[in-house]
C-alpha positions, -999 to 999 in steps of 0.1 A, spaced: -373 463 240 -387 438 264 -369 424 295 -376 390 313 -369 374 338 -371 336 342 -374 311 371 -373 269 376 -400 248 393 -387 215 396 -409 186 408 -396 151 419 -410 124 394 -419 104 422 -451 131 433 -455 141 393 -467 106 384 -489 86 391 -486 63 374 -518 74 350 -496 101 335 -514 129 350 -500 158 367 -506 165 400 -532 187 417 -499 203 440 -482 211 409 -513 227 394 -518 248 418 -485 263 420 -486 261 382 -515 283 382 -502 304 415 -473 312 392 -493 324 363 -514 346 382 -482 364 389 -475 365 355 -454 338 350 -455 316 318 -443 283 310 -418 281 282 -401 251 287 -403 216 306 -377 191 307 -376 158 321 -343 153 342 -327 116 337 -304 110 368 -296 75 370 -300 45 341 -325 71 320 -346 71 350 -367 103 351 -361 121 388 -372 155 385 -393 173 360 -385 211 356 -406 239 346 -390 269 331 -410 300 335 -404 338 324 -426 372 330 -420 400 314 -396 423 342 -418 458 346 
């Protein structure tokens, strides 16, 4: 049976857009950092603090635990 273990990247709204709705070239690099070590995305959700205003987006990863 497979194991996993996950981990959070979370990444203020203000540096993830730009306004043109592209992502970053800081969070692509850790992005890809992370998947070098294995890690996959599985799950990204936009974090509405105040008045539906998106703060933080977070990136859910998991690797399989060896």
């Amino acid at each position: 049976m497979k194991k996993w273990e996950y981990r959070k990247l979370e990444v203020r709204a203000a540096d993830f857009w730009d306004w043109s709705g592209r992502i970053p070239d800081s969070c692509i690099y850790e992005l890809n950092r992370s998947g070098a070590e294995g890690w996959e995305v599985v799950q990204v959700i936009p974090l509405a603090r105040a008045f539906g205003r998106t703060d933080y987006v977070t990136f859910i990863l998991k690797r399989e635990v060896t």
